[in-house]
N, C-alpha and C positions, 0 to 999 in steps of 0.2 A: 657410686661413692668415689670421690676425688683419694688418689694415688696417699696424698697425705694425711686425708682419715682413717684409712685402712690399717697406715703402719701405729695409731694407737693399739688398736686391738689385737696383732699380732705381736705388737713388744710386750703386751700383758699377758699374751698366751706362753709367750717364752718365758718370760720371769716367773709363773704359775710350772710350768714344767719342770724349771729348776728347782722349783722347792719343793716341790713333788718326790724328785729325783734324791734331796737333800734328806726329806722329812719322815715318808711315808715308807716304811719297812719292804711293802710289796713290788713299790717302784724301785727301789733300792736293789733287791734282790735282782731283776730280768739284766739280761742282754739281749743282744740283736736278735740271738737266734729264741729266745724264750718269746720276744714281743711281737715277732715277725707272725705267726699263726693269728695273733689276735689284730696283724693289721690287714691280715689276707679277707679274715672275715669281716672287717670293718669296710673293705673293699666292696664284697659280698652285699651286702645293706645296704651300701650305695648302691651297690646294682641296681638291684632292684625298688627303693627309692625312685632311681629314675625310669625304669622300665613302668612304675604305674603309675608315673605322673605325679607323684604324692611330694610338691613343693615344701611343704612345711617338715616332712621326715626326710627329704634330698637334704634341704638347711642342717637340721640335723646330724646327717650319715658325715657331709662334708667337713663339720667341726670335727667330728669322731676322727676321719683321714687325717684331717691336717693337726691336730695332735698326736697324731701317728709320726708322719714329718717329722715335729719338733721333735718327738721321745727320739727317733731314732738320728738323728743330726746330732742332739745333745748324747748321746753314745758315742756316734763317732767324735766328739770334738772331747770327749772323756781320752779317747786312745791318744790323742793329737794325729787323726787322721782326714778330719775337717771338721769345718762348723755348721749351723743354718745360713750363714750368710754364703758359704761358698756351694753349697748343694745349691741357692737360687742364682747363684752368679752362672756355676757350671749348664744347667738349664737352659738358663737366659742364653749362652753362647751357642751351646746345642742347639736350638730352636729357630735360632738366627742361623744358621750354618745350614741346617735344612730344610729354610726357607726361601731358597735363595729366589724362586718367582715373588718372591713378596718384598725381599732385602734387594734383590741383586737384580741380575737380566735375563734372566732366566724366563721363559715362556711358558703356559703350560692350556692345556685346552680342556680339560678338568681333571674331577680329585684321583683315578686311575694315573693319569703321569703323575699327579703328587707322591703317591704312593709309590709309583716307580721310581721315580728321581729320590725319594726317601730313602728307601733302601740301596739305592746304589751309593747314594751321601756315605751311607752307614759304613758301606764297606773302606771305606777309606780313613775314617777314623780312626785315629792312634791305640793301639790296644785290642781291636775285635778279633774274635776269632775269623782265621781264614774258611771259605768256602761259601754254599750256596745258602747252606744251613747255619750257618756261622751264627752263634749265642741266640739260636731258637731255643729257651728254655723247656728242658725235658719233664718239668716237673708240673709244666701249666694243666689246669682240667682237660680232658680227650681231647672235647670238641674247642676248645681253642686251640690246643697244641697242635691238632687235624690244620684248620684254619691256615693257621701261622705259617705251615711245613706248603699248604698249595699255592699260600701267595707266594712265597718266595720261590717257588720252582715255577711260578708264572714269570715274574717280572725277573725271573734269573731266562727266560726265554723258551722255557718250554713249554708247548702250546698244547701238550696232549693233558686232557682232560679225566678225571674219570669215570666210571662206569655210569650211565643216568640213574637215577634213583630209584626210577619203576623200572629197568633194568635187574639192578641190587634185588631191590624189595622183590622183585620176580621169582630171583633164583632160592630165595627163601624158603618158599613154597616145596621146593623140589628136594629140599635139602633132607638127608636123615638124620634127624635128631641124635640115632644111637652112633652115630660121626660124629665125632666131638671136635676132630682138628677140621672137618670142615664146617658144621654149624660155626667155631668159633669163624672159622675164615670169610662165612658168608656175611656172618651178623656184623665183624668189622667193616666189610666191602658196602655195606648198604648205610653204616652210617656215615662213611668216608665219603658214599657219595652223599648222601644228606648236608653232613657240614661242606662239600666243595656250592652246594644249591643254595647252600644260607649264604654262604660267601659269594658267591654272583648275584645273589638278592640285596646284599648288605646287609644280611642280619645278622645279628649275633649269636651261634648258634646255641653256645650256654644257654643266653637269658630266654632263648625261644623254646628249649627245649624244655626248662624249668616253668615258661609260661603253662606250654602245652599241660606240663602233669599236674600244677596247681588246678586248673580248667579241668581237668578228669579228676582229678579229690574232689573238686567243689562239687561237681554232677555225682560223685557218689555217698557225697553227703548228705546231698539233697536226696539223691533214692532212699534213705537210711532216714531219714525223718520224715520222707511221707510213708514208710512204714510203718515205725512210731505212733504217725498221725491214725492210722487204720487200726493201731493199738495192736500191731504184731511188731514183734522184734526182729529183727536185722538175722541172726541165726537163726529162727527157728522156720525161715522162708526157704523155698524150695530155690533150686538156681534157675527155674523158671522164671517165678517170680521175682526174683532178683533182677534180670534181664528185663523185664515188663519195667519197675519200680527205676530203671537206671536210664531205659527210653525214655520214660516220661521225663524224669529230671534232665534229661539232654535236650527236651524242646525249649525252643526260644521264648 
């Protein structure tokens, strides 16, 4: 869709927001910080939207985001602290600034220097916090916030890794449970190395990890209806049986 078809449907999603903002008692009520939870999970749906390929609920999740956008633009342009138009203008300069192999002369031999040359962009920016960690949000899920903290101790130079995962996973085994500061010690070090494995894989280790236990509910669902189907109930089987019912439902 050409650049100037686009801006009908976005100048009607802003005029709808305003009167929303005008109209509707509930929208009326929120600020930043009241609308902010409902945009985190609206984030969240995209996610996974795209994680299953599911085009018709991505279209979806993405309108859901981007009147997110407007709700909270049209808040700040309530304080006179900007508008919609200046949150895409600021953007637009952003993107262009840390593009510069795209904008500028900049060279790059793939998306690892992107990523480098990114964050070193960042740190020169007007406003960021100083250091290596500098506005790595402490508030993001684990396994992002894990993520976020190895790549910037990569591309800030330092090249020591950690633990391998079947390393991690190893010492689990050994661990005693009635330790508490160590089980927890262990249980982090194994997922710390897990999210550093999703991050040299490129995966994402959230949406990979949320895959994983959807794919273990589903197989125990399916164990729990073909017990059903045998016309015993889910409690009143033995953990044998349970085991037996949970293999079957794990074959292909």
């Amino acid at each position: 869709m050409p650049a100037q078809d686009a801006a009908a449907p976005l100048v009607a999603l802003d005029e709808l927001t305003r009167r929303l903002r005008a109209e509707c008692p509930w929208d009326r009520e929120q600020d930043a910080r009241s609308i902010v939870p409902h945009t985190v999970e609206e984030a969240y749906e995209l996610a996974d939207a795209a994680n299953t390929g599911d085009d018709s609920k991505l279209l979806d999740e993405l309108g859901d985001v981007l009147f997110q956008v407007h709700f909270l633009s049209l808040l700040l342009e309530e304080r006179g602290a900007g508008s919609l138009a200046e949150v895409a203008e600021h953007v637009h300069r952003k993107l262009v600034s840390r593009h510069p192999h795209v904008f500028g002369a900049v060279e790059v031999a793939d998306a690892t220097e992107v990523l480098a040359n990114w964050d070193e962009i960042k740190k020169d920016e007007a406003g960021r916090e100083p250091g290596i960690f500098g506005e790595v949000p402490e508030n993001l899920p684990g396994p992002l916030y894990a993520r976020k903290v190895q790549r910037r101790a990569k591309t800030a130079g330092l090249r020591v890794d950690p633990e391998p995962v079947s390393a991690t996973a190893g010492a689990l085994e050994t661990v005693d449970p009635e330790d508490r500061d160590a089980a927890f010690t262990a249980v982090g070090d194994a997922l710390f190395a897990g999210v550093d494995a999703a991050r040299r894989l490129r995966v994402d280790p959230e949406i990979a990890l949320r895959a994983a236990a959807d794919r273990f509910r589903a197989r125990v669902e399916r164990a729990e209806k073909l017990g059903e189907t045998s016309g015993t109930a889910w409690e009143t089987l033995s953990d044998d049986q349970r085991r037996d019912l949970y293999a079957q439902a794990s074959k292909p």
